[in-house]
DRENDO-1510 file (C-alpha; in Angstrom, 1 decimal, always signed):
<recs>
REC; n; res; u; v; w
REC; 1; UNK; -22.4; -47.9; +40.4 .
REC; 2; UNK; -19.9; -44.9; +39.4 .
REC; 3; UNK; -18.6; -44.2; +36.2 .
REC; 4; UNK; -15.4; -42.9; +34.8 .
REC; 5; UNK; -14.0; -41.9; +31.5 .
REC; 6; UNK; -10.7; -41.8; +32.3 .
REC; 7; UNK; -8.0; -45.0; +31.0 .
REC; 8; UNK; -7.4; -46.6; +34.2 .
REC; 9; UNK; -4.7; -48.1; +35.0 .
REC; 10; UNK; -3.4; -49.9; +38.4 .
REC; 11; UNK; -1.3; -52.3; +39.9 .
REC; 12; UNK; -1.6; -55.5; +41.9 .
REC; 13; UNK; +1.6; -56.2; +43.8 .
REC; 14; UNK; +2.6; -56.1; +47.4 .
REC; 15; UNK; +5.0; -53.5; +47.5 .
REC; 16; UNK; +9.1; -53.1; +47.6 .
REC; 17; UNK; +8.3; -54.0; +44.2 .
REC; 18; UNK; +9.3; -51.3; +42.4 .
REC; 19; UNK; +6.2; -49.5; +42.2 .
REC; 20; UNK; +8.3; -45.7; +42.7 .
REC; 21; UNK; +10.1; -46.5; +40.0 .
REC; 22; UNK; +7.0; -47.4; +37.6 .
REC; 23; UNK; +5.7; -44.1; +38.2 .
REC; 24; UNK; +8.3; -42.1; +37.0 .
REC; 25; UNK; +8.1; -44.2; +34.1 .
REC; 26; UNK; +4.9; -43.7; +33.2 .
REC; 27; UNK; +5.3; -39.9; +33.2 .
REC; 28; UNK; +6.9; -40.9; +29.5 .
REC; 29; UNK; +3.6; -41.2; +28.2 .
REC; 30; UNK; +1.1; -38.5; +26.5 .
REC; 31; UNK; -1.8; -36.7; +28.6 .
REC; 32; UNK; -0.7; -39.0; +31.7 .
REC; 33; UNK; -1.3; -38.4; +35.6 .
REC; 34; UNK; +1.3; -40.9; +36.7 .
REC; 35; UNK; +1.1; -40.7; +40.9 .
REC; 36; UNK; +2.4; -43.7; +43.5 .
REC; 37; UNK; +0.0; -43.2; +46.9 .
REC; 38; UNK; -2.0; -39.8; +46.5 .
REC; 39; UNK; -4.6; -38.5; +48.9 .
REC; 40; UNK; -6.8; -40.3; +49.3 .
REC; 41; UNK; -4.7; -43.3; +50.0 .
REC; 42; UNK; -6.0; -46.4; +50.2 .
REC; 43; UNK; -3.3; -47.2; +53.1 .
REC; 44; UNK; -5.3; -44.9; +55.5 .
REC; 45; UNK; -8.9; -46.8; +55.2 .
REC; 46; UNK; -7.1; -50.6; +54.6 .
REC; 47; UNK; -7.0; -51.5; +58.5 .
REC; 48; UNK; -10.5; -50.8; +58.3 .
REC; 49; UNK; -11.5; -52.0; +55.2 .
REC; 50; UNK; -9.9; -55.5; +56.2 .
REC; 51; UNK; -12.6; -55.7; +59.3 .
REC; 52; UNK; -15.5; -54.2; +58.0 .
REC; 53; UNK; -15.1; -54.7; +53.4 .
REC; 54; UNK; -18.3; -52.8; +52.5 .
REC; 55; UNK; -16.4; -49.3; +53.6 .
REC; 56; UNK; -14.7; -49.8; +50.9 .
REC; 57; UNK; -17.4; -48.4; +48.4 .
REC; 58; UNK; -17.6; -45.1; +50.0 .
REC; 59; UNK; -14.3; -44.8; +49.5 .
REC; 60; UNK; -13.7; -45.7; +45.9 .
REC; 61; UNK; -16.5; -43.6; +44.9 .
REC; 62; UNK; -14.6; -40.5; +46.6 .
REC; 63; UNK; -11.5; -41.5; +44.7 .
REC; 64; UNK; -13.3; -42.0; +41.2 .
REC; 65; UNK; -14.4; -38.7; +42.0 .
REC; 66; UNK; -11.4; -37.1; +42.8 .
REC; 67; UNK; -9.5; -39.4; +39.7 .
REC; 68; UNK; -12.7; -37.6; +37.6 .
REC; 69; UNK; -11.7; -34.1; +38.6 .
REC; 70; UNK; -8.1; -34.3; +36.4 .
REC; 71; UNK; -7.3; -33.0; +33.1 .
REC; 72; UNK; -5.6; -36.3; +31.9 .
REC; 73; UNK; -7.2; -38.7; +30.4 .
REC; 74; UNK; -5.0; -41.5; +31.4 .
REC; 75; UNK; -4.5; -42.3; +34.9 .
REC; 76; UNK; -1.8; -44.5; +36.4 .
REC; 77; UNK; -1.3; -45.0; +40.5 .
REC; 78; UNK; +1.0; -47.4; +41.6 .
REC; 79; UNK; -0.1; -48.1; +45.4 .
REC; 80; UNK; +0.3; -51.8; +46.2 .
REC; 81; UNK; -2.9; -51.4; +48.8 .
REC; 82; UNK; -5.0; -51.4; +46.1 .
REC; 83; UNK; -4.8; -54.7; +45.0 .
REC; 84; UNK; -5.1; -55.9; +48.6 .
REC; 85; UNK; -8.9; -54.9; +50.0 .
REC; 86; UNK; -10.1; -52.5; +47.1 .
REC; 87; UNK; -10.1; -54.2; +43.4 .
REC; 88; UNK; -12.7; -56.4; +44.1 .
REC; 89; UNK; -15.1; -53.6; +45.6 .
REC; 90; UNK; -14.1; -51.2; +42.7 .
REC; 91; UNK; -15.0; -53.8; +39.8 .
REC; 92; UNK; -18.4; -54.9; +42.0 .
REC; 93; UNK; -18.9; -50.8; +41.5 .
REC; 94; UNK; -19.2; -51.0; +37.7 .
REC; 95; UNK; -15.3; -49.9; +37.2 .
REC; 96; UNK; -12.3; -52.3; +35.4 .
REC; 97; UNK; -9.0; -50.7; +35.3 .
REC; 98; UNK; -6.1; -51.9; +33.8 .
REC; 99; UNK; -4.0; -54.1; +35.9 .
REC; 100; UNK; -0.4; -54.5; +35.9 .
REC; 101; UNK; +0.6; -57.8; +38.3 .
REC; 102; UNK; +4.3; -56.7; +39.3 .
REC; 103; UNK; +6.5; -59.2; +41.1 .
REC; 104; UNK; +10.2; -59.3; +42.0 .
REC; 105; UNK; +11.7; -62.1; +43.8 .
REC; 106; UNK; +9.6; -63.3; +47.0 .
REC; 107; UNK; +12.8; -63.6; +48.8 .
REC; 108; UNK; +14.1; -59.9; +48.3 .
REC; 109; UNK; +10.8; -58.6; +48.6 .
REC; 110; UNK; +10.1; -60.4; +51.8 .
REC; 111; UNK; +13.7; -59.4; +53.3 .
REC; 112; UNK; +13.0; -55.8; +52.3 .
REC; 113; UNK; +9.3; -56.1; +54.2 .
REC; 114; UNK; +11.2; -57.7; +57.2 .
REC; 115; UNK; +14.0; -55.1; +57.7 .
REC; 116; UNK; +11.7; -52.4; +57.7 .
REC; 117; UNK; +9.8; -53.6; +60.1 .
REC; 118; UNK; +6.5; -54.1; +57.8 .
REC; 119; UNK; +5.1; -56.8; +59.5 .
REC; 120; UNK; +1.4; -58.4; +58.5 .
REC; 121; UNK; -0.6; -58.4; +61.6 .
REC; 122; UNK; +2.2; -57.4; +63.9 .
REC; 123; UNK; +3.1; -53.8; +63.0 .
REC; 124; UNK; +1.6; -50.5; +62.6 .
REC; 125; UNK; +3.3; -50.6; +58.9 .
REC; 126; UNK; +2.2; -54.2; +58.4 .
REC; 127; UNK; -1.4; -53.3; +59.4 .
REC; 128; UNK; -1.7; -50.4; +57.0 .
REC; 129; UNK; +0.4; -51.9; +53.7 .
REC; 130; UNK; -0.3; -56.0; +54.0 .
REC; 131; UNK; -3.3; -58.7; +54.0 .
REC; 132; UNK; -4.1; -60.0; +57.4 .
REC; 133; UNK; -3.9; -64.1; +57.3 .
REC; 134; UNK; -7.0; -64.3; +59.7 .
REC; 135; UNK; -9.0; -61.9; +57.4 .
REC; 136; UNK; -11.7; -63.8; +54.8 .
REC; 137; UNK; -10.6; -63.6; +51.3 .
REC; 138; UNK; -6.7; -64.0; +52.5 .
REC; 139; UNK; -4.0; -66.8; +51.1 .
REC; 140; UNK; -5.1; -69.5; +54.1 .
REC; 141; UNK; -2.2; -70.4; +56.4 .
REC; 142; UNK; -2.1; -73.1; +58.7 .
REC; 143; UNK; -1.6; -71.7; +62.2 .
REC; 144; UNK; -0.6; -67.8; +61.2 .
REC; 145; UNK; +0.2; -66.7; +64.8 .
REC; 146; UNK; +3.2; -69.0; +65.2 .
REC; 147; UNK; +4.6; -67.7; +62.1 .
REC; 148; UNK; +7.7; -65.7; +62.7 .
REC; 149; UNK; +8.0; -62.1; +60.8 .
REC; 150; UNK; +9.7; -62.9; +58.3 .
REC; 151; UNK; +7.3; -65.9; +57.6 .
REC; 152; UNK; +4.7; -63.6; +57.7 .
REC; 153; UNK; +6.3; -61.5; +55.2 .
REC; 154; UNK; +6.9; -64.2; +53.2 .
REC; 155; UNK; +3.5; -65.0; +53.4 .
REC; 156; UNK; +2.1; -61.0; +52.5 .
REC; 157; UNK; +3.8; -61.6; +49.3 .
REC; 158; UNK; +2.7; -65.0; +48.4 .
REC; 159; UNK; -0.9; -63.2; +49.2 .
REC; 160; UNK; -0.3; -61.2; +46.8 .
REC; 161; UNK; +0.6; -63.2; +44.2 .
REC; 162; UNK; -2.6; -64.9; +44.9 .
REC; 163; UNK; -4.7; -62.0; +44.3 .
REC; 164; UNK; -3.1; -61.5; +40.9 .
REC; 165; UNK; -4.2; -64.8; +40.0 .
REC; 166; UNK; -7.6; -64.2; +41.3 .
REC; 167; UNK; -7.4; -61.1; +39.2 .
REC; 168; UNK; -5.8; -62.7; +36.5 .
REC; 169; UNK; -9.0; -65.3; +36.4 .
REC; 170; UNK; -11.7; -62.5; +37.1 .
REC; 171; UNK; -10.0; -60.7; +34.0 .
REC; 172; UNK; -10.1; -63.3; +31.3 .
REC; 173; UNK; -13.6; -64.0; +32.1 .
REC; 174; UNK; -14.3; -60.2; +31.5 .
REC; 175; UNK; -12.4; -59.2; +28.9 .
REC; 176; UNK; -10.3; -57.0; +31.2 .
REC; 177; UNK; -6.6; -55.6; +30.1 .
REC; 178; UNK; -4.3; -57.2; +32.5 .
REC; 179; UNK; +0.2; -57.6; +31.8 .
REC; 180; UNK; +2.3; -59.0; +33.8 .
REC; 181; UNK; +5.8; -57.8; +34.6 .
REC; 182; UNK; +8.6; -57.1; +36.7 .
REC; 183; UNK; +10.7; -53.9; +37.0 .
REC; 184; UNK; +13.3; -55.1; +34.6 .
REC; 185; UNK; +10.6; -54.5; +32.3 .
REC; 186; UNK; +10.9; -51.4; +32.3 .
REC; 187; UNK; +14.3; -50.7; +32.0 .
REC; 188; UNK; +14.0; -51.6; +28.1 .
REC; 189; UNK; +12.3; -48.5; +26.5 .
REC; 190; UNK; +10.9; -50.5; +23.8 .
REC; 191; UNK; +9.1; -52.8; +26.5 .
REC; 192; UNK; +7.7; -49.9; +27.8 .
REC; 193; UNK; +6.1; -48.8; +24.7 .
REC; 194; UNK; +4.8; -51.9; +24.2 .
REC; 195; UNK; +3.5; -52.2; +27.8 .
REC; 196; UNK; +2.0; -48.4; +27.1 .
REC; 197; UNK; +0.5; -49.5; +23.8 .
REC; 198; UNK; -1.4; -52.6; +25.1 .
REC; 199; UNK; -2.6; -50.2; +27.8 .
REC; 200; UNK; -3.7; -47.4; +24.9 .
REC; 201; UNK; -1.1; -45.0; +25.6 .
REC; 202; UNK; +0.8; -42.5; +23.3 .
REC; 203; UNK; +3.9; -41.0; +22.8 .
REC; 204; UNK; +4.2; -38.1; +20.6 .
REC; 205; UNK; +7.7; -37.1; +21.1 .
REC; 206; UNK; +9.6; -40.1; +20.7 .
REC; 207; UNK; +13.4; -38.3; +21.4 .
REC; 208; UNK; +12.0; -36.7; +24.1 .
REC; 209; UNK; +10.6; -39.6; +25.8 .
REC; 210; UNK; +14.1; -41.6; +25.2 .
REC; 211; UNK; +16.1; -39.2; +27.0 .
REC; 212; UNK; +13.5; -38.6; +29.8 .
REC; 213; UNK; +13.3; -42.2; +29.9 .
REC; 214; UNK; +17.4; -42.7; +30.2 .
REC; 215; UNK; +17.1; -40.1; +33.4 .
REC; 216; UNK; +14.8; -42.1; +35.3 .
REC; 217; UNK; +16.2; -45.8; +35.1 .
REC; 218; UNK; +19.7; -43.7; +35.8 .
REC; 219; UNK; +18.3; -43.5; +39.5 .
REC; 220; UNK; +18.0; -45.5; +42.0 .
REC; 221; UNK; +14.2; -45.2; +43.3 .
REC; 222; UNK; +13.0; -45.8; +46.9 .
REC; 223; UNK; +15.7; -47.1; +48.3 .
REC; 224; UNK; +15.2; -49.2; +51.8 .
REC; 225; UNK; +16.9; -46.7; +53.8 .
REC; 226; UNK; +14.4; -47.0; +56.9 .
REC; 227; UNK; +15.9; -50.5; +58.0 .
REC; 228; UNK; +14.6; -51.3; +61.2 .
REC; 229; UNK; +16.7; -55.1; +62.0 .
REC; 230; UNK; +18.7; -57.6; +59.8 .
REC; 231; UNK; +17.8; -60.3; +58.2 .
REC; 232; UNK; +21.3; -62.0; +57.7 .
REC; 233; UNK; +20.3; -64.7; +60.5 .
REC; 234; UNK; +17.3; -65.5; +59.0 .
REC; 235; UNK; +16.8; -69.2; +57.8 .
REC; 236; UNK; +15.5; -68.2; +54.7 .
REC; 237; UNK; +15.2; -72.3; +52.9 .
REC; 238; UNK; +13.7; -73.8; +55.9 .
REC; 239; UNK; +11.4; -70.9; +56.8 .
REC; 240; UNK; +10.0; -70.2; +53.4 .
REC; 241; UNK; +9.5; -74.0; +52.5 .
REC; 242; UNK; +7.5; -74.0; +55.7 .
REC; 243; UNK; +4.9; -71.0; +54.9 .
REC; 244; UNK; +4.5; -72.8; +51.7 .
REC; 245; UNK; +4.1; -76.2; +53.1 .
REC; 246; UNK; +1.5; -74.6; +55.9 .
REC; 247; UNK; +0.0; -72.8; +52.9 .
REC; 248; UNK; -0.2; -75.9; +50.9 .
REC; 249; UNK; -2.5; -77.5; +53.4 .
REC; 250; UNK; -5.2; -75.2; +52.0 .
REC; 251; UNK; -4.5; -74.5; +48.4 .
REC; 252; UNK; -2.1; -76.8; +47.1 .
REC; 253; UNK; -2.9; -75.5; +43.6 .
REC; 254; UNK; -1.7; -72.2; +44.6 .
REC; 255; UNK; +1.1; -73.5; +45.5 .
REC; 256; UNK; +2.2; -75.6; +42.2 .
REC; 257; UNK; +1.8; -72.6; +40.6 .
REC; 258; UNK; +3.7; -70.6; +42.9 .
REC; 259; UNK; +6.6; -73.1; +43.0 .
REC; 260; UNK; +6.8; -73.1; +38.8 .
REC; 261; UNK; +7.2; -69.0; +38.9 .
REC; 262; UNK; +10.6; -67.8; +38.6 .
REC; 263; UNK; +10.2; -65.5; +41.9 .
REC; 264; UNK; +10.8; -68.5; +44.4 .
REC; 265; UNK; +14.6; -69.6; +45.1 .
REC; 266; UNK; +15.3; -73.1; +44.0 .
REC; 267; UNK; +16.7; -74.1; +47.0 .
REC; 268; UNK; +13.3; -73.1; +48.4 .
REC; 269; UNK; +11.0; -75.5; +46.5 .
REC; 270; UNK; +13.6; -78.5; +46.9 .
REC; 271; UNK; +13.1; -78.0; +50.6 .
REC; 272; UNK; +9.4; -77.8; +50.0 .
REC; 273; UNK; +9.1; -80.9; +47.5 .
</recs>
């Protein structure tokens, strides 16, 4: 077990989400370390962690540690990794941060993944940033191998979403602090208080906040500039309603739910249904 007294608070998302962005916005906040993938990063272990779980622990006692050693007593970092290989270890450690479930639209999250050449399984980014379909604990796939890339994308963010629910379950059986949102959120200062609030942060300096607030949705945060290919010949309906149908095979719960989101296209789940 390891203990902390720090407010916790983390995301679960897969990334190309907008988690950049959220960090500068958290820096609004009162006595607030705000950071997106600090050392150590969870990235560096997560190829490992996927084959062998239990070095997790080592890990996230080091970070607790580390997270310990800050002034703040609030603690945001945004790294999408952490969701992936490292909740479930840190909560079986004694520790329940808040969680904040991010999502933006599968489609343009699973493009942006694609044209950077973050492919699950298939690339050295892919490896260190996404779930592996052949790894215990993973959304089941029928068949993963024959996938294409951007299938497998598509898939790494469906995972995702998966593990929020997972979360989402484990939470409401523990009493745990949990919001879901997207980026858009986030644009709306008052929705950011709020979010803040039901988190238990402050803001002393209201005007101050405002304006630094107003400077950070004025740019344009992480923007894909490492593009890799084009997706422009991609089938997107045909090849998303078949990671769904092959995913459906396995968890066709998952799926209903998935489908009644507002994240999937609705040309997407007419070609599924």
């Amino acid at each position: 077990m390891i203990s902390t007294n720090k407010n916790l608070i983390f995301t679960v998302t897969h990334g190309r989400t907008g988690t950049t962005f959220l960090t500068e916005v958290f820096k609004i906040f009162d006595d607030i370390r705000s950071l997106h993938e600090p050392e150590p990063n969870y990235a560096n272990l997560f190829p490992t962690v996927k084959q062998t779980p239990e070095k997790a622990i080592a890990f996230l006692q080091s970070k607790i540690a580390v997270i310990n050693e800050y002034p703040e007593k609030n603690y945001v970092e945004t790294s999408n990794v952490f969701g992936k290989g490292f909740l479930i270890p840190l909560l079986r450690l004694g520790v329940m941060p808040g969680l904040l479930f991010l999502n933006r639209n599968f489609r343009k999250t699973a493009s942006s993944l694609y044209e950077r050449g973050s492919t699950p399984m298939r690339t050295q980014r892919g490896i260190h940033y996404s779930a592996d379909p052949r790894v215990p604990g993973s959304l089941p796939i029928h068949e993963p191998e024959s996938l294409t890339d951007y299938q497998l994308c598509y898939w790494g963010v469906l995972d995702s979403y998966a593990r929020q629910m997972q979360a989402e379950s484990i939470y409401k059986n523990e009493n745990g602090k949990f919001y879901w949102v997207t980026t858009k959120d986030f644009q709306d200062f008052d929705k950011v208080v709020d979010i803040g609030n039901f988190f238990g942060l402050n803001i002393s300096d209201k005007d101050r906040a405002i304006k630094q607030h107003h400077e950070i949705i004025s740019v344009h945060h992480n923007p894909n500039k490492s593009r890799v290919r084009n997706s422009e010949s991609i089938a997107f309906q045909d090849e998303e309603a078949d990671v769904l149908n092959r995913v459906a095979f396995f968890d066709p719960l998952f799926v209903d739910r998935a489908i009644a989101s507002p994240f999937i296209e609705e040309e997407t789940k007419n070609a599924f249904i």
